[in-house]
Chimera marker file (.cmm) of the C-alpha trace (Angstrom):
<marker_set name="trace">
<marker id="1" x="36.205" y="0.253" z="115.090" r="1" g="1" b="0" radius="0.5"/>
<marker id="2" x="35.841" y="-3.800" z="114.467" r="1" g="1" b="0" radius="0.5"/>
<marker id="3" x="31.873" y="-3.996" z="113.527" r="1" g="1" b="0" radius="0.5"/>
<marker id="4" x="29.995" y="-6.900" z="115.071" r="1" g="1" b="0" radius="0.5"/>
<marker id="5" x="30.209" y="-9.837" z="112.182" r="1" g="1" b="0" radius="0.5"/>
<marker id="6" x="34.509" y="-8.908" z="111.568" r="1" g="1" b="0" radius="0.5"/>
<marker id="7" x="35.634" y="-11.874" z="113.897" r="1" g="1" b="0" radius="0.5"/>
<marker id="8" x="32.414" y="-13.993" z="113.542" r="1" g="1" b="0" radius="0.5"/>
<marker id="9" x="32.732" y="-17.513" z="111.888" r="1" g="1" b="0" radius="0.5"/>
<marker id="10" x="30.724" y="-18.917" z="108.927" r="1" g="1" b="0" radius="0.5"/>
<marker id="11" x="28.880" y="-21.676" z="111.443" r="1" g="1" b="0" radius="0.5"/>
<marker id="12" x="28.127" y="-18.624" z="114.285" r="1" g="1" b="0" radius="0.5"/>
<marker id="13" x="27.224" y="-16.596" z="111.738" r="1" g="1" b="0" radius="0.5"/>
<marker id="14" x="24.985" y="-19.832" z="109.992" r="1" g="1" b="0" radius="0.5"/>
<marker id="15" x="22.981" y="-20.228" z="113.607" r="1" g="1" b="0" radius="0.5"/>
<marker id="16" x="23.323" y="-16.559" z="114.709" r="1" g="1" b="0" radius="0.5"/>
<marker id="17" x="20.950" y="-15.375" z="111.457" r="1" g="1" b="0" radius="0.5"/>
<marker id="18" x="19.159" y="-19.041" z="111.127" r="1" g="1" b="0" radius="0.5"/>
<marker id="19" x="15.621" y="-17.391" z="110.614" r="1" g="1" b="0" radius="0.5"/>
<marker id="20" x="13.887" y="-14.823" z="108.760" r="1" g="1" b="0" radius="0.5"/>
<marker id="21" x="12.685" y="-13.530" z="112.525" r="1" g="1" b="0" radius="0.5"/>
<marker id="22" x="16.926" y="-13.217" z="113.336" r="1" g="1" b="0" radius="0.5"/>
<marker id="23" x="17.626" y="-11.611" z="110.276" r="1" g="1" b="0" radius="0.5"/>
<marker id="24" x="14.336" y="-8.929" z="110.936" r="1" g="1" b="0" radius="0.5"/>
<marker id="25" x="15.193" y="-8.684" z="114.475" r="1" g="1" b="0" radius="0.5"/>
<marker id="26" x="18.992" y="-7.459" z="113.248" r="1" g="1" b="0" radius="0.5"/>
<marker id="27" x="18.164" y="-4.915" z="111.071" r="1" g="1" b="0" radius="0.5"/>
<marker id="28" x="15.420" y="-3.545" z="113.103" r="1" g="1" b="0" radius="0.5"/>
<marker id="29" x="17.652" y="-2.999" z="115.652" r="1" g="1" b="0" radius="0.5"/>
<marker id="30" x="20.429" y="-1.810" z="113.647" r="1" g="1" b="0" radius="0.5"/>
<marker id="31" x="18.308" y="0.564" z="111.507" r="1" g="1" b="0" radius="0.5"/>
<marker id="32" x="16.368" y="2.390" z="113.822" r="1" g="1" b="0" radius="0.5"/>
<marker id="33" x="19.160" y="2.363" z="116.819" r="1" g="1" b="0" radius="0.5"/>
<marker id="34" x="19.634" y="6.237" z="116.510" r="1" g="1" b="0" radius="0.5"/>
<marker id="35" x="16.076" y="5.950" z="116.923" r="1" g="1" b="0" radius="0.5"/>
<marker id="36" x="13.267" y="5.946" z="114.226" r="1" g="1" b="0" radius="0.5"/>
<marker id="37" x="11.936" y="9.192" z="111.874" r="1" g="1" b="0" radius="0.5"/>
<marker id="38" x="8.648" y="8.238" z="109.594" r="1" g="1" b="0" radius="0.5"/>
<marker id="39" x="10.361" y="8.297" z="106.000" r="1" g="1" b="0" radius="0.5"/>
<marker id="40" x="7.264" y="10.154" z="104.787" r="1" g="1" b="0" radius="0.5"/>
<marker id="41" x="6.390" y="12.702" z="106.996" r="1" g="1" b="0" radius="0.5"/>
<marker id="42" x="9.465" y="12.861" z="109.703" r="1" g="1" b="0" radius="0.5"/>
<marker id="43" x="7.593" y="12.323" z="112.396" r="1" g="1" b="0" radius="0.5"/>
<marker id="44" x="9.345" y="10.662" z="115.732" r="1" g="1" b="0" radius="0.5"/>
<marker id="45" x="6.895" y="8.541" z="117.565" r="1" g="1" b="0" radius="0.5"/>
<marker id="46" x="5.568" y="5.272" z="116.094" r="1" g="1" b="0" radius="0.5"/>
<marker id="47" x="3.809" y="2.047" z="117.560" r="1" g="1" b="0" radius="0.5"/>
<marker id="48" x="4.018" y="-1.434" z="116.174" r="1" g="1" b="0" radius="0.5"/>
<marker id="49" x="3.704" y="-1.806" z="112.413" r="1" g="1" b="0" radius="0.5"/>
<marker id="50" x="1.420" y="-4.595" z="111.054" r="1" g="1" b="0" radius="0.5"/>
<marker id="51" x="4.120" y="-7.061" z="109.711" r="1" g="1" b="0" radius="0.5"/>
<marker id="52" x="7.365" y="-8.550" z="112.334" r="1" g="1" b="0" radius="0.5"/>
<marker id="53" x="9.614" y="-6.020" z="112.982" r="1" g="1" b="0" radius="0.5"/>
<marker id="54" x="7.537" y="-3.253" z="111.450" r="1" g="1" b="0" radius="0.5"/>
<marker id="55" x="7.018" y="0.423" z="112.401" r="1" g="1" b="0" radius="0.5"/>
<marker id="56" x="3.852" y="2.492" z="112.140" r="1" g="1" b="0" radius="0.5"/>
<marker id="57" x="4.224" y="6.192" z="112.273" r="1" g="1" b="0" radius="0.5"/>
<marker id="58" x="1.669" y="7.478" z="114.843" r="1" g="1" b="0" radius="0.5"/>
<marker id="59" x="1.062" y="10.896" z="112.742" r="1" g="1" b="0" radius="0.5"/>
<marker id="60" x="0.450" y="9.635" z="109.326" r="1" g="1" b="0" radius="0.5"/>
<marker id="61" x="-0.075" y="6.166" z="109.876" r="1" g="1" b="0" radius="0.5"/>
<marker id="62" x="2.505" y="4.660" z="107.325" r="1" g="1" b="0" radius="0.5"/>
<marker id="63" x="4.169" y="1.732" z="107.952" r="1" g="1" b="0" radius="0.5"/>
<marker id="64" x="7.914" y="0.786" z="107.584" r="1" g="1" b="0" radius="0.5"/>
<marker id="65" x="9.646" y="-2.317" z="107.091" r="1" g="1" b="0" radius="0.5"/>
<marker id="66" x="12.897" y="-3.119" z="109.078" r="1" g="1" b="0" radius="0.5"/>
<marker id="67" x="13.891" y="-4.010" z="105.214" r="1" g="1" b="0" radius="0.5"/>
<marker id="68" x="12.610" y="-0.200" z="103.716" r="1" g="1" b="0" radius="0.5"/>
<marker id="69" x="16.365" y="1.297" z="102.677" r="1" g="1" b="0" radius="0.5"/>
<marker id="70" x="18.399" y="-1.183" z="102.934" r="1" g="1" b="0" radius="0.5"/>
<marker id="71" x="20.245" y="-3.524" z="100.305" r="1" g="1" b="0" radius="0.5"/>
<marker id="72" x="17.359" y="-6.075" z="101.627" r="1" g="1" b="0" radius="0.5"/>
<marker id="73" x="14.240" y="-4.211" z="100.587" r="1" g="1" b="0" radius="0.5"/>
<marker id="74" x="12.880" y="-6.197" z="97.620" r="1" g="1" b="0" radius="0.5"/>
<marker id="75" x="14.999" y="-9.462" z="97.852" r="1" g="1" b="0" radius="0.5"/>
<marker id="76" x="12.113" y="-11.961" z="97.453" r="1" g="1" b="0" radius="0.5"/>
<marker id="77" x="14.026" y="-14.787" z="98.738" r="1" g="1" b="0" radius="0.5"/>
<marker id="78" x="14.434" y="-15.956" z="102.325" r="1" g="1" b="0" radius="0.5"/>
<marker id="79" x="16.563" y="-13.596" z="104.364" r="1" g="1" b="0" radius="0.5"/>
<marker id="80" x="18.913" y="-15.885" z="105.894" r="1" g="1" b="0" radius="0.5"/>
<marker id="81" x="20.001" y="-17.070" z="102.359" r="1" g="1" b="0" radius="0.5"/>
<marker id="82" x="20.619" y="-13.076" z="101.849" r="1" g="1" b="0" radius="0.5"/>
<marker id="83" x="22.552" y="-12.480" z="104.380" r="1" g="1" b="0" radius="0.5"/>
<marker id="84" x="24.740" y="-15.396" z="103.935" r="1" g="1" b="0" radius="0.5"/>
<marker id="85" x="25.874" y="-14.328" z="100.389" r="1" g="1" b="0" radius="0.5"/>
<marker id="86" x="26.239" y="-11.022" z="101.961" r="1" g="1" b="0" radius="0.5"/>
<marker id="87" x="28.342" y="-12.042" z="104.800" r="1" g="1" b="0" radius="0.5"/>
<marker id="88" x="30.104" y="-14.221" z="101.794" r="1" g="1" b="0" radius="0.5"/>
<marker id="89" x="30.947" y="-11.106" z="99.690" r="1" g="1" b="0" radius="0.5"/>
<marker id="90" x="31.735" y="-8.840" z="102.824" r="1" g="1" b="0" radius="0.5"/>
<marker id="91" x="34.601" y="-11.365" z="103.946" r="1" g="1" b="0" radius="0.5"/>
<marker id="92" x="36.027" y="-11.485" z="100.405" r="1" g="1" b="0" radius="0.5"/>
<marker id="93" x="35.617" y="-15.294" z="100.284" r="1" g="1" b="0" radius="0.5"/>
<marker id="94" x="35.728" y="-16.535" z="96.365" r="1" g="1" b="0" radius="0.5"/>
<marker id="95" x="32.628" y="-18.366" z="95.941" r="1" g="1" b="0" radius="0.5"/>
<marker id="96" x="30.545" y="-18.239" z="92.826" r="1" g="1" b="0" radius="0.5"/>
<marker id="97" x="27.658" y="-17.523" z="92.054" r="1" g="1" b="0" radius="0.5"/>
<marker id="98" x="26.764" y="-21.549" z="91.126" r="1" g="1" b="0" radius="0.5"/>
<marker id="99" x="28.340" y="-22.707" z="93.959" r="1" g="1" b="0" radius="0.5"/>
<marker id="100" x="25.955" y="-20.087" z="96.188" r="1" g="1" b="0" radius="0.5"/>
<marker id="101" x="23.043" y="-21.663" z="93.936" r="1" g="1" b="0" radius="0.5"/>
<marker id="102" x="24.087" y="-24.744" z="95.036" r="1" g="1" b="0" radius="0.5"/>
<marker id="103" x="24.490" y="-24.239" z="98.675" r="1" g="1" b="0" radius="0.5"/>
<marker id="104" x="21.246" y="-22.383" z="98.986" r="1" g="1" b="0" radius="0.5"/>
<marker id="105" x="18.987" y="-23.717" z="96.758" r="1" g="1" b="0" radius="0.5"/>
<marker id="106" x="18.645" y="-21.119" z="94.817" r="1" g="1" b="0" radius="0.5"/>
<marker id="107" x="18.685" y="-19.897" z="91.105" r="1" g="1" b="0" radius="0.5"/>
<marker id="108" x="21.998" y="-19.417" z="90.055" r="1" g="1" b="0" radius="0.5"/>
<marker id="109" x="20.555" y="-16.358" z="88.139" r="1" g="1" b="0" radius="0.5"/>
<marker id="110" x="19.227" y="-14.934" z="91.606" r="1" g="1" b="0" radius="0.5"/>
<marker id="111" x="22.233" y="-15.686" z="93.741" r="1" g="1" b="0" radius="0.5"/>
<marker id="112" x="24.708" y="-13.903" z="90.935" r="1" g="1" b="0" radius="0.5"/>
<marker id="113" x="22.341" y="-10.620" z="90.713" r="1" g="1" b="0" radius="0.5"/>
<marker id="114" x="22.386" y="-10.193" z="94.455" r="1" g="1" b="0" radius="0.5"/>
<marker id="115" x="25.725" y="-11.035" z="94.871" r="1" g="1" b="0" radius="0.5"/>
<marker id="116" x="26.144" y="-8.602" z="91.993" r="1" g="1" b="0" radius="0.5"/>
<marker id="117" x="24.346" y="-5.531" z="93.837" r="1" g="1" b="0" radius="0.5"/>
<marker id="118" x="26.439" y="-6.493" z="97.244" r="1" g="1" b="0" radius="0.5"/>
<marker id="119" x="29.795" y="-6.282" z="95.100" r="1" g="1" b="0" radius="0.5"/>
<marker id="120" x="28.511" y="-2.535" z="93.558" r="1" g="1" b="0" radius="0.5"/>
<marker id="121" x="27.716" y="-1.529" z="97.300" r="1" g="1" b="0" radius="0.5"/>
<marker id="122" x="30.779" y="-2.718" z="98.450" r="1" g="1" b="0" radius="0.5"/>
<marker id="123" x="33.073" y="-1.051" z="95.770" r="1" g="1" b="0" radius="0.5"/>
<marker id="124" x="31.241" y="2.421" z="96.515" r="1" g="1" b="0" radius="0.5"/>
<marker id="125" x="31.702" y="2.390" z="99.833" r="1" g="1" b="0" radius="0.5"/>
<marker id="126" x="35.904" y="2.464" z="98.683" r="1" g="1" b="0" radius="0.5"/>
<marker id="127" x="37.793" y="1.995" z="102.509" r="1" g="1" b="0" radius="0.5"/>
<marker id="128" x="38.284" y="-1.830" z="102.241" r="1" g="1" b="0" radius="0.5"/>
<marker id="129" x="40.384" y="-2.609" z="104.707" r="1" g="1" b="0" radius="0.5"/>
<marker id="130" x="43.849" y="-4.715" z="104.177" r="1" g="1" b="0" radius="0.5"/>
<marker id="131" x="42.502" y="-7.578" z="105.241" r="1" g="1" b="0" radius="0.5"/>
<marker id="132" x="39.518" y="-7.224" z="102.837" r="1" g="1" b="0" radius="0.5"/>
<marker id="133" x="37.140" y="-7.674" z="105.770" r="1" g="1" b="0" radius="0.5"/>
<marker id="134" x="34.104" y="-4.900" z="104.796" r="1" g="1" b="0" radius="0.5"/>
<marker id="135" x="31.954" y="-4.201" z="107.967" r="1" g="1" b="0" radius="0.5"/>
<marker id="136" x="28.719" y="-6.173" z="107.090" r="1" g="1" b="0" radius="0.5"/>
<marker id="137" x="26.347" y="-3.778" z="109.097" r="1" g="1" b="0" radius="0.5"/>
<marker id="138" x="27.647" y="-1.084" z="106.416" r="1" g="1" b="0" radius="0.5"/>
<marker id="139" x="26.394" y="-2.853" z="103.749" r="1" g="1" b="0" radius="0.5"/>
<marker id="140" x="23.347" y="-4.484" z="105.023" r="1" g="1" b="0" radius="0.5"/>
<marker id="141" x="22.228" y="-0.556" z="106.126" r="1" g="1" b="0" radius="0.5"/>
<marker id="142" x="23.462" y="1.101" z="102.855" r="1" g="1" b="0" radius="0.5"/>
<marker id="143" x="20.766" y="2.911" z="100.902" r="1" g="1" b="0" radius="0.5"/>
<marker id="144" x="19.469" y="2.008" z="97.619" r="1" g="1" b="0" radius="0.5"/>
<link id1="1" id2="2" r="1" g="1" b="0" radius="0.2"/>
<link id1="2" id2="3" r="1" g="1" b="0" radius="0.2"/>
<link id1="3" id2="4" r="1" g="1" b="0" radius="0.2"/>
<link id1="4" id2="5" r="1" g="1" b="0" radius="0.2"/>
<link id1="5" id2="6" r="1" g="1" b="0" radius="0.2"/>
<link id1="6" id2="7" r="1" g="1" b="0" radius="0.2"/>
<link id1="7" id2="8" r="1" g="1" b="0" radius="0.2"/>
<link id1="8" id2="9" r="1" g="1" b="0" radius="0.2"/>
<link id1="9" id2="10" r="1" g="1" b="0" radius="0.2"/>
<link id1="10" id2="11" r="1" g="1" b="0" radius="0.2"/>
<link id1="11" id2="12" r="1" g="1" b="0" radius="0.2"/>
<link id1="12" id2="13" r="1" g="1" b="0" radius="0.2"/>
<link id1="13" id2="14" r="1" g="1" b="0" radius="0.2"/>
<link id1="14" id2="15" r="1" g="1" b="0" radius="0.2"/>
<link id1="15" id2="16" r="1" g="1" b="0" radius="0.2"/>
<link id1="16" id2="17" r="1" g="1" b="0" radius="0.2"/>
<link id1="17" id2="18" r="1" g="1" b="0" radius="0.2"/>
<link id1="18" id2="19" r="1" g="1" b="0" radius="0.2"/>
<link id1="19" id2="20" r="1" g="1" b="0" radius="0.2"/>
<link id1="20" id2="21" r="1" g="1" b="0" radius="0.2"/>
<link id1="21" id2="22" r="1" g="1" b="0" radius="0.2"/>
<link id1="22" id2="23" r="1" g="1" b="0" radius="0.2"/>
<link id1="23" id2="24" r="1" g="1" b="0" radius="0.2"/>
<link id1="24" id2="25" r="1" g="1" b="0" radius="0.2"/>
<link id1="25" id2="26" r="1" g="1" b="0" radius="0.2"/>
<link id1="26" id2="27" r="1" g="1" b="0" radius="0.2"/>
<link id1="27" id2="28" r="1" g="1" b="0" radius="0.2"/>
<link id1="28" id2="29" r="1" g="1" b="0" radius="0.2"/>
<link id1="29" id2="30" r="1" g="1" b="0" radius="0.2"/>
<link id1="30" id2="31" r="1" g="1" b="0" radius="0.2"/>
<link id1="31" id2="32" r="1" g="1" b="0" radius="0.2"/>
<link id1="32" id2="33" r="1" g="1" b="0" radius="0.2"/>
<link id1="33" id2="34" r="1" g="1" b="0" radius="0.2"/>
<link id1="34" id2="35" r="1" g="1" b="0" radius="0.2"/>
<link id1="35" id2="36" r="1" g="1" b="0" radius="0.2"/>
<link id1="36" id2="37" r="1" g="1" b="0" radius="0.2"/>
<link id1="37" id2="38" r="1" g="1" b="0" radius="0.2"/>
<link id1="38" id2="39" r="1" g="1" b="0" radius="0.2"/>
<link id1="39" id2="40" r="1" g="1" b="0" radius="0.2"/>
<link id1="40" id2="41" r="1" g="1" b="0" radius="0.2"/>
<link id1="41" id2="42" r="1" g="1" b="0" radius="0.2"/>
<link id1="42" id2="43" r="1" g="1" b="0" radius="0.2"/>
<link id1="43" id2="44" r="1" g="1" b="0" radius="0.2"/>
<link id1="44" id2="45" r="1" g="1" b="0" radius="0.2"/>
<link id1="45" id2="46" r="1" g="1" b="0" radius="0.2"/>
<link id1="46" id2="47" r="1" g="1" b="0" radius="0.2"/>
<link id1="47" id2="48" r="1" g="1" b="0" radius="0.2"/>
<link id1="48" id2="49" r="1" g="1" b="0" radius="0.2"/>
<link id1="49" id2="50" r="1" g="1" b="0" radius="0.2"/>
<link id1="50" id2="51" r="1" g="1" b="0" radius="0.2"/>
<link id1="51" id2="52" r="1" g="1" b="0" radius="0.2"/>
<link id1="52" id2="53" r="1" g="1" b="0" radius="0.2"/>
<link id1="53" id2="54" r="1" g="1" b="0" radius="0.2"/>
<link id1="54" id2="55" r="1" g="1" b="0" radius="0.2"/>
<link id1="55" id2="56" r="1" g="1" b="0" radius="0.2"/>
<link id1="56" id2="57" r="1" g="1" b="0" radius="0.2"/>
<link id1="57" id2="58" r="1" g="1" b="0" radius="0.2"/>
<link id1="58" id2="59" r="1" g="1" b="0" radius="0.2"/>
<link id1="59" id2="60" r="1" g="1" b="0" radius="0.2"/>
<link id1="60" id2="61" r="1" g="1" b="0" radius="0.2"/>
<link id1="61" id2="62" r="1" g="1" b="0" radius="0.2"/>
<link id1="62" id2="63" r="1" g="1" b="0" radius="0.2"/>
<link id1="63" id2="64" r="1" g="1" b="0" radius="0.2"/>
<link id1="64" id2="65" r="1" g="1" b="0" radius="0.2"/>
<link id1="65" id2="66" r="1" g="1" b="0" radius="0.2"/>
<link id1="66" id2="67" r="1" g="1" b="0" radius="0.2"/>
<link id1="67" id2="68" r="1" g="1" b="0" radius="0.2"/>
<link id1="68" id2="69" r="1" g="1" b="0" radius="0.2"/>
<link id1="69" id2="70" r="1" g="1" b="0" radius="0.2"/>
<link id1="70" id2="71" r="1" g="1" b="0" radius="0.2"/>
<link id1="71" id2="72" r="1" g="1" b="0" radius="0.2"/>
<link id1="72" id2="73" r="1" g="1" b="0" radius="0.2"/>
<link id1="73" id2="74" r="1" g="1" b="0" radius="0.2"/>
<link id1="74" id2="75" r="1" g="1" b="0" radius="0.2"/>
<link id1="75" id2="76" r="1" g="1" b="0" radius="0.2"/>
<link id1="76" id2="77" r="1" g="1" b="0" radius="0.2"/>
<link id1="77" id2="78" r="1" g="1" b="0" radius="0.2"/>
<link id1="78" id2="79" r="1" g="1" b="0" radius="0.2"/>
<link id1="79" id2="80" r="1" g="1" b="0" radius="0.2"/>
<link id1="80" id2="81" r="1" g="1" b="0" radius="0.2"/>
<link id1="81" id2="82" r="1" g="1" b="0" radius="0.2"/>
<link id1="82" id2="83" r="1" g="1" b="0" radius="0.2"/>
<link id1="83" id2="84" r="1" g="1" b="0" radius="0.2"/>
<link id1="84" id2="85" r="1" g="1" b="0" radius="0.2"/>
<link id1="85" id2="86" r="1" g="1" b="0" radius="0.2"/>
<link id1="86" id2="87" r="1" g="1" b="0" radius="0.2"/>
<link id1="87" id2="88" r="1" g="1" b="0" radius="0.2"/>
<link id1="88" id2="89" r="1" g="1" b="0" radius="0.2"/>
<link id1="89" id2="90" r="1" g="1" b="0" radius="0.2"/>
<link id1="90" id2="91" r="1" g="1" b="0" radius="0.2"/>
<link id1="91" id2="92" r="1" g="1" b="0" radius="0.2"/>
<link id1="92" id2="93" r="1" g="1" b="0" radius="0.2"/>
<link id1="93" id2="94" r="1" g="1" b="0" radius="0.2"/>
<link id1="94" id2="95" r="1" g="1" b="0" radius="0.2"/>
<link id1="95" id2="96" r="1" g="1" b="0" radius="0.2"/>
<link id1="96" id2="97" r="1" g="1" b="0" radius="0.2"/>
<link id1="97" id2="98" r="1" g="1" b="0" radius="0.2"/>
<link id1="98" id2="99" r="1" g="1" b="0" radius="0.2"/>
<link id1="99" id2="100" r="1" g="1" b="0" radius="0.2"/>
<link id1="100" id2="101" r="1" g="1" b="0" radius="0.2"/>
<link id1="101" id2="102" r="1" g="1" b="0" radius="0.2"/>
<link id1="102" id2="103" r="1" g="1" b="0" radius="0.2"/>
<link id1="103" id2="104" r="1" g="1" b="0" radius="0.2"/>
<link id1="104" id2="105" r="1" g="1" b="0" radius="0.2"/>
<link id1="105" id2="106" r="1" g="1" b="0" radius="0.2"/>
<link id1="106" id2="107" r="1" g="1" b="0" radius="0.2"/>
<link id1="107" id2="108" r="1" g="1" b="0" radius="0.2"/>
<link id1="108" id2="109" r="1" g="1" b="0" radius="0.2"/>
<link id1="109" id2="110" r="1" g="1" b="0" radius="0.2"/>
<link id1="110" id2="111" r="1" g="1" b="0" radius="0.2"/>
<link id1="111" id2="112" r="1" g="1" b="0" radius="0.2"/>
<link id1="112" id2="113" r="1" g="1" b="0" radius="0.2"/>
<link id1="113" id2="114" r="1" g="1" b="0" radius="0.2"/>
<link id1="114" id2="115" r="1" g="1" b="0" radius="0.2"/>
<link id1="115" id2="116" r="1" g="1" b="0" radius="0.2"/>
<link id1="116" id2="117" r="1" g="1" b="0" radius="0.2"/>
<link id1="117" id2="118" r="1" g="1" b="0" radius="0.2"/>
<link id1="118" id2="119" r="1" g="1" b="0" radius="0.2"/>
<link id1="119" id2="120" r="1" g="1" b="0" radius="0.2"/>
<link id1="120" id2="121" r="1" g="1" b="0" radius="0.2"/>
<link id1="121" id2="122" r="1" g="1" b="0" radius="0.2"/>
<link id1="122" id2="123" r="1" g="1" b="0" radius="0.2"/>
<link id1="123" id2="124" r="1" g="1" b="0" radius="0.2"/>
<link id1="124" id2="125" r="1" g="1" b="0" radius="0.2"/>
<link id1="125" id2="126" r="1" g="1" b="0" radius="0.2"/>
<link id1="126" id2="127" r="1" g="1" b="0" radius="0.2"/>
<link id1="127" id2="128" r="1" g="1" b="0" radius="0.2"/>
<link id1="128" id2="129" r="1" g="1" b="0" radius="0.2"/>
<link id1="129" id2="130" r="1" g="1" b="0" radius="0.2"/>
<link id1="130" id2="131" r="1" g="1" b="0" radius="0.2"/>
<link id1="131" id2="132" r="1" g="1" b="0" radius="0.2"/>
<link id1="132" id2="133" r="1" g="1" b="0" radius="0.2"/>
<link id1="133" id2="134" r="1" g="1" b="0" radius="0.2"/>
<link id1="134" id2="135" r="1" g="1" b="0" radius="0.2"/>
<link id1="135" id2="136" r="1" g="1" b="0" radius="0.2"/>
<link id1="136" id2="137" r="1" g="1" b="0" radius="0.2"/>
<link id1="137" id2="138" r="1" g="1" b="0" radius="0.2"/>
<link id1="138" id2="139" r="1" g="1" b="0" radius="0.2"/>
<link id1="139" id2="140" r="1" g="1" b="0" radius="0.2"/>
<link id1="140" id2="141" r="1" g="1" b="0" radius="0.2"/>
<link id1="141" id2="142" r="1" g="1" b="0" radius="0.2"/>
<link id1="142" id2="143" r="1" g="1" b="0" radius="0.2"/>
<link id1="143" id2="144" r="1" g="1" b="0" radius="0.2"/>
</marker_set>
Protein backbone atom coordinates (compact mmCIF):
# COMPACT_ATOMS: atom_id res chain seq x y z
CA UNK A 1 0.00 0.00 0.00
CA UNK A 2 1.87 3.39 -1.41
CA UNK A 3 1.29 5.87 1.78
CA UNK A 4 0.33 9.42 0.90
CA UNK A 5 3.95 11.40 0.77
CA UNK A 6 5.71 8.02 -1.50
CA UNK A 7 5.20 9.87 -4.94
CA UNK A 8 5.09 13.47 -3.52
CA UNK A 9 7.90 15.94 -4.63
CA UNK A 10 10.21 18.04 -2.39
CA UNK A 11 8.38 21.54 -3.71
CA UNK A 12 4.56 19.79 -3.13
CA UNK A 13 5.68 18.53 -0.20
CA UNK A 14 7.53 22.32 0.68
CA UNK A 15 3.84 24.12 0.07
CA UNK A 16 1.69 21.09 1.07
CA UNK A 17 3.18 21.34 4.98
CA UNK A 18 4.14 25.30 4.62
CA UNK A 19 2.69 26.09 8.19
CA UNK A 20 2.72 24.96 11.62
CA UNK A 21 -1.42 24.95 11.19
CA UNK A 22 -0.68 22.20 7.93
CA UNK A 23 1.62 20.27 9.78
CA UNK A 24 -1.12 20.18 13.09
CA UNK A 25 -3.93 19.74 10.80
CA UNK A 26 -1.93 16.38 9.34
CA UNK A 27 -1.28 14.70 12.28
CA UNK A 28 -4.53 15.42 13.86
CA UNK A 29 -6.09 13.84 11.25
CA UNK A 30 -3.79 11.06 10.89
CA UNK A 31 -3.59 10.30 14.64
CA UNK A 32 -6.94 10.20 15.73
CA UNK A 33 -8.48 8.76 12.22
CA UNK A 34 -9.44 5.38 13.94
CA UNK A 35 -10.99 7.79 16.11
CA UNK A 36 -9.71 9.28 19.47
CA UNK A 37 -9.35 7.33 23.20
CA UNK A 38 -8.25 9.90 26.21
CA UNK A 39 -4.57 8.55 26.86
CA UNK A 40 -5.33 8.85 30.58
CA UNK A 41 -8.46 7.53 31.32
CA UNK A 42 -9.72 5.75 27.85
CA UNK A 43 -12.52 7.52 27.54
CA UNK A 44 -14.14 8.03 23.79
CA UNK A 45 -15.84 11.33 23.55
CA UNK A 46 -13.88 14.61 23.63
CA UNK A 47 -14.62 18.35 22.55
CA UNK A 48 -12.09 20.88 21.40
CA UNK A 49 -8.85 21.07 23.35
CA UNK A 50 -7.51 24.56 24.29
CA UNK A 51 -4.48 24.78 21.86
CA UNK A 52 -5.00 24.20 17.50
CA UNK A 53 -5.65 20.89 16.82
CA UNK A 54 -6.10 19.83 20.42
CA UNK A 55 -8.43 17.30 22.11
CA UNK A 56 -10.11 17.55 25.50
CA UNK A 57 -11.43 14.41 26.98
CA UNK A 58 -15.03 15.13 28.11
CA UNK A 59 -14.69 12.62 31.29
CA UNK A 60 -11.53 13.73 32.84
CA UNK A 61 -10.94 16.84 31.23
CA UNK A 62 -7.26 16.28 29.96
CA UNK A 63 -6.13 17.65 27.03
CA UNK A 64 -4.10 16.10 24.10
CA UNK A 65 -1.93 17.48 21.60
CA UNK A 66 -2.15 16.30 17.90
CA UNK A 67 1.85 16.11 18.72
CA UNK A 68 1.29 13.75 22.26
CA UNK A 69 3.01 10.21 20.87
CA UNK A 70 4.43 10.97 18.08
CA UNK A 71 8.21 11.51 16.96
CA UNK A 72 6.94 15.38 17.08
CA UNK A 73 6.02 15.71 20.73
CA UNK A 74 8.78 17.88 22.23
CA UNK A 75 10.54 19.20 19.01
CA UNK A 76 10.73 22.90 20.03
CA UNK A 77 11.35 24.08 16.64
CA UNK A 78 8.84 25.04 13.95
CA UNK A 79 7.02 22.03 12.56
CA UNK A 80 7.40 22.55 9.00
CA UNK A 81 11.25 22.56 9.45
CA UNK A 82 10.47 18.98 11.23
CA UNK A 83 8.79 17.53 8.86
CA UNK A 84 11.03 18.49 6.11
CA UNK A 85 14.10 16.68 7.64
CA UNK A 86 11.69 13.96 8.20
CA UNK A 87 10.39 13.72 4.77
CA UNK A 88 14.40 14.15 3.98
CA UNK A 89 15.39 11.01 5.98
CA UNK A 90 12.17 8.97 4.94
CA UNK A 91 13.17 9.33 1.11
CA UNK A 92 16.77 8.29 1.84
CA UNK A 93 18.10 11.55 0.32
CA UNK A 94 21.95 12.17 1.63
CA UNK A 95 21.84 15.46 3.14
CA UNK A 96 23.71 16.38 6.26
CA UNK A 97 23.06 17.50 9.05
CA UNK A 98 24.98 21.16 8.18
CA UNK A 99 23.55 21.34 5.05
CA UNK A 100 19.81 20.88 6.89
CA UNK A 101 21.25 23.72 9.33
CA UNK A 102 21.80 25.61 6.52
CA UNK A 103 18.65 25.25 4.63
CA UNK A 104 16.52 25.76 7.68
CA UNK A 105 18.09 28.01 9.75
CA UNK A 106 18.69 26.01 12.26
CA UNK A 107 21.45 24.73 14.72
CA UNK A 108 23.39 22.27 13.14
CA UNK A 109 23.39 20.57 16.64
CA UNK A 110 19.42 20.51 16.51
CA UNK A 111 18.96 19.45 12.93
CA UNK A 112 21.63 16.33 13.48
CA UNK A 113 19.77 15.14 16.88
CA UNK A 114 16.42 15.06 15.15
CA UNK A 115 17.59 13.74 12.16
CA UNK A 116 19.33 11.34 14.52
CA UNK A 117 15.98 10.13 16.36
CA UNK A 118 14.17 9.89 12.68
CA UNK A 119 17.16 7.53 11.50
CA UNK A 120 16.66 5.21 15.03
CA UNK A 121 12.80 5.18 14.18
CA UNK A 122 13.36 4.36 10.85
CA UNK A 123 15.89 1.45 11.40
CA UNK A 124 13.33 -0.14 14.02
CA UNK A 125 10.67 -0.14 11.99
CA UNK A 126 13.16 -2.83 9.64
CA UNK A 127 10.74 -3.30 6.13
CA UNK A 128 12.53 -0.59 4.04
CA UNK A 129 11.47 -1.05 0.92
CA UNK A 130 13.95 -1.52 -2.30
CA UNK A 131 13.58 1.65 -3.29
CA UNK A 132 14.42 2.99 0.22
CA UNK A 133 11.20 5.01 0.19
CA UNK A 134 9.92 4.57 4.19
CA UNK A 135 6.16 5.56 4.45
CA UNK A 136 6.45 9.01 6.22
CA UNK A 137 2.99 8.70 8.05
CA UNK A 138 4.79 5.57 9.81
CA UNK A 139 7.26 7.53 11.19
CA UNK A 140 5.64 10.76 11.90
CA UNK A 141 2.87 8.40 14.05
CA UNK A 142 5.52 6.09 15.66
CA UNK A 143 5.56 6.14 19.45
CA UNK A 144 8.23 7.39 21.59
Amino acid sequence: MAGPFSSITEKDFEQRFASEESCLQYLAETKWQQGYTCRRCGHTNYCTGKQAHSRRCTKCKHDESAKVGTMFEGCRFPLPKAFYIAYIVCNAKEISSHELSQKLELRQMTCWSFKKKLLECVQSQGDISTDKKIEIERIILQTL
